[in-house]
C-alpha positions in Angstrom: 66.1 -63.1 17.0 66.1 -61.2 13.9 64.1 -58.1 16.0 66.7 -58.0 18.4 69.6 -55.7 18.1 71.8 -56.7 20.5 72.4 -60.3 19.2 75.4 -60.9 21.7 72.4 -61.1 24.7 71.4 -65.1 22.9 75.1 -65.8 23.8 75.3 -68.9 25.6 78.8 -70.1 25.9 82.7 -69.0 24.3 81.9 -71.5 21.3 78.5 -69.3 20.3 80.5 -66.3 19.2 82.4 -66.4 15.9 85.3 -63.8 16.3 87.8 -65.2 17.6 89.0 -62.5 19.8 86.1 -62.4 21.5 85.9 -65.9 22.1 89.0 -66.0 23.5 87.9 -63.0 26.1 84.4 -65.0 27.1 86.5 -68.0 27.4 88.4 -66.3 30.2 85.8 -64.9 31.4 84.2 -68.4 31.9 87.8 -69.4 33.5 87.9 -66.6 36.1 85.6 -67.7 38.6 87.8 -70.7 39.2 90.9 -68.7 38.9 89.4 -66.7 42.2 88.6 -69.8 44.3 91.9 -71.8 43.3 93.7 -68.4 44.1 92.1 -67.8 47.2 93.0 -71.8 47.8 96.6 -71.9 47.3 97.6 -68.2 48.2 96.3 -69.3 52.3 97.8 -72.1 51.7 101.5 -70.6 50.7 101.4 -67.7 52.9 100.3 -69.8 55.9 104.2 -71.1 55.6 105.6 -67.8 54.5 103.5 -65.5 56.2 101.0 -66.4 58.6 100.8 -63.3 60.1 99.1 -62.3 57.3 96.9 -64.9 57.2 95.8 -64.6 60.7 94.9 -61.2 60.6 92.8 -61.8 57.2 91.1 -64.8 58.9 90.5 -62.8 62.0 89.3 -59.7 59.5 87.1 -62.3 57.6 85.4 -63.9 60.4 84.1 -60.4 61.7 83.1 -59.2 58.6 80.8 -62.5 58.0 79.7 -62.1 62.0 78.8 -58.2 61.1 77.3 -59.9 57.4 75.4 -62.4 59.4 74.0 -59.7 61.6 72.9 -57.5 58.6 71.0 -60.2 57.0 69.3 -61.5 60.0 67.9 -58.3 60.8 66.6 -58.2 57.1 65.3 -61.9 57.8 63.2 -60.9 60.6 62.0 -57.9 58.5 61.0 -60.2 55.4 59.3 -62.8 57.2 57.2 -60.0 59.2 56.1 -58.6 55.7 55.3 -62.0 54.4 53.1 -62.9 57.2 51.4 -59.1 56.5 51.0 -59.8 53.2 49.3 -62.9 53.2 46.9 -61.1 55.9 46.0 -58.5 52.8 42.9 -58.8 50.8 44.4 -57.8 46.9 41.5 -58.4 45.1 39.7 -56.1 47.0 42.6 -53.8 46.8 43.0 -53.7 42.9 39.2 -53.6 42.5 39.8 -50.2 45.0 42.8 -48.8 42.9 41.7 -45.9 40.5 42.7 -46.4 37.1 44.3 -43.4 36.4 46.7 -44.8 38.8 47.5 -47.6 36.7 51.1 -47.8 35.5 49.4 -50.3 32.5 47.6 -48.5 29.8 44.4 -50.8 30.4 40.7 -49.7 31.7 40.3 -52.2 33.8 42.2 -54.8 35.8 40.3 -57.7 34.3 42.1 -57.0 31.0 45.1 -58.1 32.8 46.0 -61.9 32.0 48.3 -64.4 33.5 50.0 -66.8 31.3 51.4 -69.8 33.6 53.6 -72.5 32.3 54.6 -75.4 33.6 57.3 -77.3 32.5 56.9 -81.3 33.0 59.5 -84.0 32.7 58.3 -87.1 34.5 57.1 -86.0 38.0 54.7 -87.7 39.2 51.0 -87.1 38.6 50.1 -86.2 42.2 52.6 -83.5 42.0 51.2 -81.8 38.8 47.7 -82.0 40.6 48.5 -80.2 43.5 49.7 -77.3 41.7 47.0 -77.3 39.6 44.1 -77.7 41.8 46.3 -74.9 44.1 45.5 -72.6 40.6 41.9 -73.4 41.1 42.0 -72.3 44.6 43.2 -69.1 44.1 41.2 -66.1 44.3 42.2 -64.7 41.0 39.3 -65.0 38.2 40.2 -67.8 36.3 39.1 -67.2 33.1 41.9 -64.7 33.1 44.4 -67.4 33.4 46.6 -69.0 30.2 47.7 -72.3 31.6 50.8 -73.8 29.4 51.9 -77.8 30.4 55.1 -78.2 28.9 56.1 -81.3 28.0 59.0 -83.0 26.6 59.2 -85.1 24.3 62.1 -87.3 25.5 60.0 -88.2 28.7 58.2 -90.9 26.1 54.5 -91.4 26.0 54.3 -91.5 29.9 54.3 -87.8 30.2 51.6 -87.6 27.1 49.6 -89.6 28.8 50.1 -87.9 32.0 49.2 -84.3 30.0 46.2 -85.8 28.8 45.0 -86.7 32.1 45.7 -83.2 33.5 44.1 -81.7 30.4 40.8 -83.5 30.7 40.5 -82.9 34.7 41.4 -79.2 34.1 41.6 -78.2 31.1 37.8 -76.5 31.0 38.8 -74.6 34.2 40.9 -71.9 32.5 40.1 -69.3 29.6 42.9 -71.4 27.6 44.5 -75.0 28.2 47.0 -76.0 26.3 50.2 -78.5 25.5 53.0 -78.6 24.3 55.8 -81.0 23.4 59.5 -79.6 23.2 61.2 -82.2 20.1 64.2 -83.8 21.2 67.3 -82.8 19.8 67.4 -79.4 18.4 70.3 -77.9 17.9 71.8 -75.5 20.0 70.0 -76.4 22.8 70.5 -77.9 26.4 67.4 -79.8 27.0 66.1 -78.6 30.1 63.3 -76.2 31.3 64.6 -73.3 30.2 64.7 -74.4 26.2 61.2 -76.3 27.4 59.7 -73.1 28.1 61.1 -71.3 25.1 59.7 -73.6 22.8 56.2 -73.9 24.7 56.0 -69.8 24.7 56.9 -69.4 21.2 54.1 -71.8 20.3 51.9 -70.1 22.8 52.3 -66.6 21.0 51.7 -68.1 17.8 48.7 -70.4 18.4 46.9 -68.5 21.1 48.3 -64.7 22.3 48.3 -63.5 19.3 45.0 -64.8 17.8 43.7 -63.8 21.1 44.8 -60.1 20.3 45.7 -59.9 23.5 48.6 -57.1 23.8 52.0 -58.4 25.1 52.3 -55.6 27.9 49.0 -56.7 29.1 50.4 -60.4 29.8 51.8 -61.2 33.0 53.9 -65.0 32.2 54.9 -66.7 35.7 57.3 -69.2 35.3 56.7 -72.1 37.8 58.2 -75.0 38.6 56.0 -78.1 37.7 56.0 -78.6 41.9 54.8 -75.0 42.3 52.1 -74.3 44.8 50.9 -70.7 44.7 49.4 -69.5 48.2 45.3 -68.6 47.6 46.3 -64.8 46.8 49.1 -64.9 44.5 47.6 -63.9 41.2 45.9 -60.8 42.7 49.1 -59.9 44.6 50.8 -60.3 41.5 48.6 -58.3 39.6 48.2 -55.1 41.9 52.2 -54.9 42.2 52.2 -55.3 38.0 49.4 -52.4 37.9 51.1 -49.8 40.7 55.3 -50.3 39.8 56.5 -47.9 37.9 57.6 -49.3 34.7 55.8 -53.3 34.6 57.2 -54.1 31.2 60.6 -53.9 32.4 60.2 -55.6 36.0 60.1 -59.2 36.9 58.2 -60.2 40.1 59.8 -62.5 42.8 57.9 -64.4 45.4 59.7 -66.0 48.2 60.5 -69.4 47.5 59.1 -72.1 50.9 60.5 -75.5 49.7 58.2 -76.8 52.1 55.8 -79.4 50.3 57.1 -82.0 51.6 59.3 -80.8 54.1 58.1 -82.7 56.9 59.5 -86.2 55.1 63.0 -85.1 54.1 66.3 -85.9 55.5 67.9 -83.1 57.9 70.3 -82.1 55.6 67.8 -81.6 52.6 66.0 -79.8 55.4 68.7 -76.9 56.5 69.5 -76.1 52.5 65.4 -75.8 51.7 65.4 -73.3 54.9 68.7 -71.7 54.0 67.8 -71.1 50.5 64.3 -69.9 51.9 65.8 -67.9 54.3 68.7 -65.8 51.7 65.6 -65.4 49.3 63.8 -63.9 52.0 66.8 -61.5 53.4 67.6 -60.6 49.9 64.0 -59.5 49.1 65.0 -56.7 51.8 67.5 -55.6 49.0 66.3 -55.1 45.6 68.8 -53.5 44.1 71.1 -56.9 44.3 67.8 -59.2 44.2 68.2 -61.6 40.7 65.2 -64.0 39.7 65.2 -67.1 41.2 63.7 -70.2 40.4 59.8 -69.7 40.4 58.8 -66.0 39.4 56.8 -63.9 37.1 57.4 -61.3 34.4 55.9 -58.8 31.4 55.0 -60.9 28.0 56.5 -58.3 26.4 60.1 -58.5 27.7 59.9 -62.0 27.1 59.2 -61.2 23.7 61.3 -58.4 23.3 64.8 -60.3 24.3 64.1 -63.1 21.9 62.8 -65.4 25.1 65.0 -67.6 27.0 68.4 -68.9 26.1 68.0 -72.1 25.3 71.7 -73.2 25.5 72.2 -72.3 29.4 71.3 -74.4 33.0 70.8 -71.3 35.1 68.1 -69.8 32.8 66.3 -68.3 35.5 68.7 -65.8 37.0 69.9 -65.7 33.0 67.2 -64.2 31.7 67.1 -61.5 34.2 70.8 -59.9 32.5 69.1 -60.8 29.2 66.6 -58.3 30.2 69.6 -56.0 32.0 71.3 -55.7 28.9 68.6 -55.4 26.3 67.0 -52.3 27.9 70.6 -51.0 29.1 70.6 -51.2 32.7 67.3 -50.4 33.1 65.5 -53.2 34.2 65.0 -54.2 38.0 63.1 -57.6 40.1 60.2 -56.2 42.9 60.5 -58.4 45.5 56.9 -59.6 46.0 56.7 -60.6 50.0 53.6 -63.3 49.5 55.3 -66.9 49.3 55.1 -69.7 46.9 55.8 -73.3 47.9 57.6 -75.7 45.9 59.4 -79.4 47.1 62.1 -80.1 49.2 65.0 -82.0 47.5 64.0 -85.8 48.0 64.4 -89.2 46.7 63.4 -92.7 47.5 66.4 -93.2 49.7 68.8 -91.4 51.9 71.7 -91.7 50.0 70.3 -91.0 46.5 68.6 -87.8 48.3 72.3 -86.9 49.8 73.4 -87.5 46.0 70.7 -85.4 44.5 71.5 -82.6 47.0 74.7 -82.1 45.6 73.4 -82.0 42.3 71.3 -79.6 42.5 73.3 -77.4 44.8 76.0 -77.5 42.1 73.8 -76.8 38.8 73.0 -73.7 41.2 76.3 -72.8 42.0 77.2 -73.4 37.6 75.2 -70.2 37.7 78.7 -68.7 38.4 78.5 -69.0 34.2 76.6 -65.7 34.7 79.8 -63.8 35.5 81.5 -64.6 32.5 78.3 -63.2 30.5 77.7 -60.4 32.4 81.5 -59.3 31.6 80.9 -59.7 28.2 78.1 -58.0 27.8 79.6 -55.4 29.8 82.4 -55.0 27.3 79.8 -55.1 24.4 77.3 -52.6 26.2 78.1 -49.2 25.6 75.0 -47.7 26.9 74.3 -48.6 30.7 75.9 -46.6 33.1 79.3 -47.6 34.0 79.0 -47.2 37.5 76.3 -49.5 37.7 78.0 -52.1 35.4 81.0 -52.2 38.2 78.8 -52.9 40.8 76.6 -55.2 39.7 79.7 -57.0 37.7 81.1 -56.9 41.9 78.4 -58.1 43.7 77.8 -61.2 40.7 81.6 -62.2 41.1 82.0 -61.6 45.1 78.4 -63.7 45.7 79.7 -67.0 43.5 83.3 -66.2 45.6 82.2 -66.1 48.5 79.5 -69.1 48.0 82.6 -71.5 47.3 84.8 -70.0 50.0 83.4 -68.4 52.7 82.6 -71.7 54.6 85.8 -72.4 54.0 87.6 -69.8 54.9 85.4 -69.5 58.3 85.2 -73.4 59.4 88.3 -74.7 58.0 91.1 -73.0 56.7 91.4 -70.5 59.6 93.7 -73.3 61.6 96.5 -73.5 58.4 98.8 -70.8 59.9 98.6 -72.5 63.1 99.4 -76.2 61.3 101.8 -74.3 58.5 102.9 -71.7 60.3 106.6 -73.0 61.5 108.4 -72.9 65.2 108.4 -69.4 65.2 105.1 -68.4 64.7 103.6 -71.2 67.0 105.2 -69.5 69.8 103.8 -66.0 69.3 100.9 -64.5 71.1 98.8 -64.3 67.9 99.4 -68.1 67.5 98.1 -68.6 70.7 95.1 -66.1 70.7 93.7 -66.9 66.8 91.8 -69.9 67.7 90.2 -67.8 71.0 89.2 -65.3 69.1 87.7 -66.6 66.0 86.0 -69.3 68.5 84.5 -65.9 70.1 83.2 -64.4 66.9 81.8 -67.5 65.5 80.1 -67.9 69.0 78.6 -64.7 68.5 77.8 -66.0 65.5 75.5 -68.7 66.7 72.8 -65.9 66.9 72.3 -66.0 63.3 71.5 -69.7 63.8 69.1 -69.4 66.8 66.9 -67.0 64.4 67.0 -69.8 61.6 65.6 -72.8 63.5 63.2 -70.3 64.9 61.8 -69.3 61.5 62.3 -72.6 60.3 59.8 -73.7 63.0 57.3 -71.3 62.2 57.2 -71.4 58.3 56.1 -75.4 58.4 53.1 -76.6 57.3 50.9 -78.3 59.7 52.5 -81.2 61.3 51.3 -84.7 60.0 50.0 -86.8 62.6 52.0 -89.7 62.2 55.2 -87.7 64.0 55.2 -86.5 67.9 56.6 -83.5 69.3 59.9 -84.7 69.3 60.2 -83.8 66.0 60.2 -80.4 66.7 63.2 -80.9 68.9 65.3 -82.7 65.8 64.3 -79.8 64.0 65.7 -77.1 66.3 69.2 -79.3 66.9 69.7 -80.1 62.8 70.9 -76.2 62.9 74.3 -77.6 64.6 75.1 -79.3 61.7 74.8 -76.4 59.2 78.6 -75.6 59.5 79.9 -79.1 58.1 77.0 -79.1 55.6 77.8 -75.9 54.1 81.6 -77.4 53.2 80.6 -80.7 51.8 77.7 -79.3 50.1 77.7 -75.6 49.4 81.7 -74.9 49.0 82.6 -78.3 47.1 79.9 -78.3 44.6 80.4 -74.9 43.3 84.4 -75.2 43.5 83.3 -78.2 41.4 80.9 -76.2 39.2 83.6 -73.5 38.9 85.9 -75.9 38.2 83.8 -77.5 35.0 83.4 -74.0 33.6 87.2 -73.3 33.7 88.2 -76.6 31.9 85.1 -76.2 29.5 83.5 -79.1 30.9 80.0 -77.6 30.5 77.1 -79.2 32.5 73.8 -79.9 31.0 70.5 -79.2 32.7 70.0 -81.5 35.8 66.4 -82.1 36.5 65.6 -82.4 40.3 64.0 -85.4 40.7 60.5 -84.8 42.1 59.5 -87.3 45.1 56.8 -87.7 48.0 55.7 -90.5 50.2 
């Protein structure tokens, strides 16, 4: 921390910074996102009794701008999974041992003095899981004794998970150029135990006991920061590596995969089934748009800009989209995510029973949705920043603020609160011809609509794994109809838990890291 200039980047929360001015301004910051939703809550509310006119015309404005939204990002669906499918067609090894040096954006002679550092942060999953990822390693193409292979382990997960590290160390641990462990101490202050502070800790000891007796230099290290359920596709590495060798400026680029929560997607419940697609699927469209594309989950980045913003905060939840405005801010706005169109696949949300996997669901959907904390230090840093460009400060700051908005409200706004003027509305408006023609004509557009649906359960069809033979064909059929219930699912578990985690952050009741629980049958 003591290389890094722009100290306010580490800032976690209001109670980090010490002036008390600026506290107050981060706390109400953290407050505003709330403020929006609650806003948006009770102002349809009121003005369906004092003005539903108004309110019919913004529902029947709101409806068609989601139907023309839906449109737009279906079309850059079809596009992304088209590219993905090319991708995984290309042979990148054979590409980068093709590419001419001097068209290297690394200063390097040779693409074999690229390395990839890959850590995996471990709780308690079980050891099947940790296998598979590691024996999908193995399989890749990539040469492995190019590979740094971190298992991060914590310390609070008791002598199980030591054990467990052990295991994995002495099955794999000769595969790689490097293997090694680490265990994150309970405790420390300052920090939210989860993978984020996991990772900080098991990178700093990394540098110290390997990278840098390796002499390795840091723009020269690709780290990929996977999930301990991560299972990269046979090409990753090399894909990874000929986008890190050909984009303009590597050091200040992170790399995101699209996400396939598909491992074990054949033995989930329907509703863990439509949020794995849907968050698939908005991955996928947004990879068509770079410019508003944040790191998500499972994704890969230069060494050096690890190093460089002081690593991960270690006092946040959403660490992975957080170090992406760490980066934002420390090199002023300059600083973007390639979208890489080669997937990685990772687990579906699953427990041992349906109602603790409906439970868990909500969880996670909501320590998501608390990345709404982002907004309140991106504005800060925005007021601290003097340097990147204003313009692109606005709309960045925009598209953070309406994206956490719209995740709490549009569903809704769309499915529910569209019939309040007609409930609210009085006598006298129940007897005008907008009263009677609102529910027609938002029943229309959301008709209409239904497209974007029809193009989901397609794609969700064609992105599973093989089918185990232990289910018929009929599966296939509950598959297509589970896209019905998408509308009820996005209230109960989209809107609700990130009015809930928007709600926390304005009363200060933080949330600590929730770690999905990991299961398969």
């Amino acid at each position: 921390m003591d290389s890094i200039e722009k100290n306010y980047i580490l800032i976690g929360r209001a109670s980090d910074i010490e002036n008390y001015w600026e506290r107050k301004l981060f706390r109400f910051f953290e407050m505003l996102p709330a403020f929006l939703c609650w806003g948006t809550l009770f102002s349809v509310i009121i003005f369906s009794i004092f003005r539903p006119v108004w309110v019919s015309l913004f529902i029947i404005f709101f409806v068609t701008f989601w139907l023309l939204r839906i449109i737009y990002l279906t079309f850059y669906l079809w596009i992304g999974v088209g590219r993905m499918r090319k991708h995984e067609k290309i042979d990148w090894l054979a590409k980068i041992e093709k590419l001419p040096v001097e068209n290297y954006k690394v200063p390097v002679k040779s693409w074999k003095d690229i390395y990839h550092l890959i850590v995996f942060p471990m709780y308690k999953e079980p050891i099947k899981i940790v296998q598979d990822s590691f024996n999908a390693l193995l399989a890749s193409d990539f040469p492995k004794e190019q590979m740094i292979v971190v298992l991060a382990i914590e310390e609070s997960a008791g002598e199980d998970a030591q054990n467990m590290a052990e295991m994995i160390e002495k099955e794999y641990g000769n595969k790689f150029l490097k293997f090694y462990i680490t265990r994150h101490p309970q405790g420390l202050p300052g920090e939210i135990p989860g993978k984020g502070s996991n990772e900080t800790w098991a990178l700093k000891k990394t540098k110290e006991f390997i990278i840098d007796k390796l002499a390795v230099p840091y723009e020269n290290i690709i780290v990929s920061s996977f999930d301990i359920d991560t299972v990269v596709f046979p090409k990753y590495f090399s894909c990874l590596t000929y986008y890190y060798l050909t984009v303009n400026n590597p050091s200040r680029t992170s790399f995101q995969p699209i996400p396939l929560f598909i491992n074990n997607i054949w033995q989930v419940p329907l509703f863990s089934r439509l949020f794995s697609f849907s968050t698939t699927f908005w991955q996928t469209m947004n990879q068509e748009r770079p410019e508003s594309l944040i790191t998500f989950s499972s994704h890969s980045m230069s060494f050096k800009a690890l190093v460089d913003v002081g690593f991960r905060q270690v006092c946040v939840v959403s660490d992975d989209s957080r170090i992406y405005w760490q980066c934002f801010f420390f090199y002023d706005g300059k600083y973007e995510v390639k979208p890489i169109f080669y997937p990685i696949s990772m687990d579906a949300n699953a427990a041992q029973s349906f109602l603790k996997t409906l439970v868990n669901v909500y969880k996670q959907q909501r320590r998501w949705a608390y990345g709404a904390g982002d907004i309140s230090y991106f504005l800060f840093c925005a007021f601290r920043d003097k340097k990147t460009p204003l313009l692109k400060k606005l709309v960045k700051g925009a598209e953070l603020i309406e994206g956490h908005w719209s995740w709490a409200m549009a569903p809704l706004l769309i499915f529910f609160l569209g019939w309040l003027p007609l409930l609210l509305g009085g006598e006298y408006f129940s007897q005008t011809l907008l009263s009677y023609n609102l529910p027609r004509v938002t029943s229309m557009i959301l008709t209409f609509a239904m497209t974007g649906l029809i193009v989901s359960a397609y794609f969700s069809i064609v992105l599973l794994p093989p089918k185990p033979l232990k289910y018929g064909r009929l599966k296939y059929v509950a598959l297509l109809i589970q896209w019905l219930l998408l509308p009820i699912m996005m209230i109960f578990f989209s809107s609700f838990p990130a009015i809930d985690a928007q709600t926390r952050l304005m009363f200060g009741k933080y949330l600590g890291f929730w770690p999905t629980e990991k299961f398969r049958k």
